[in-house]
C-alpha positions, 0 to 999 in steps of 0.5 A: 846358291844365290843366283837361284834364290835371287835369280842370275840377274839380281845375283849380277847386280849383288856382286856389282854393289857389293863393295859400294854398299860396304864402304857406304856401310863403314862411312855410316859408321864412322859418321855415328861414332863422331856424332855420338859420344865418341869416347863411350865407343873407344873405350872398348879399343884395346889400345885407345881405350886406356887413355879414357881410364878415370880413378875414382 
């Protein structure tokens, strides 16, 4: 299937890069996370996201 959209080479390179492009990908977002307000991403972790619980 993608070998005939892309064609047998373009296929090839995909395949090669994939796992490069993933963890590019996650380095990216972890790089997000820490430059932005960290604790509004945590909060949605099950575990973690009870140490950021505030009474009101």
């Amino acid at each position: 299937m993608l070998s005939q959209l892309l064609g047998p080479r373009y296929a090839q390179l995909l395949q090669t890069w994939t796992p490069t492009l993933v963890t590019w990908g996650g380095v990216a977002g972890v790089g997000v996370i820490w430059a932005t307000d960290w604790k509004l991403v945590l909060q949605y972790v099950p575990y973690i996201g009870g140490k950021f619980k505030t009474e009101d």
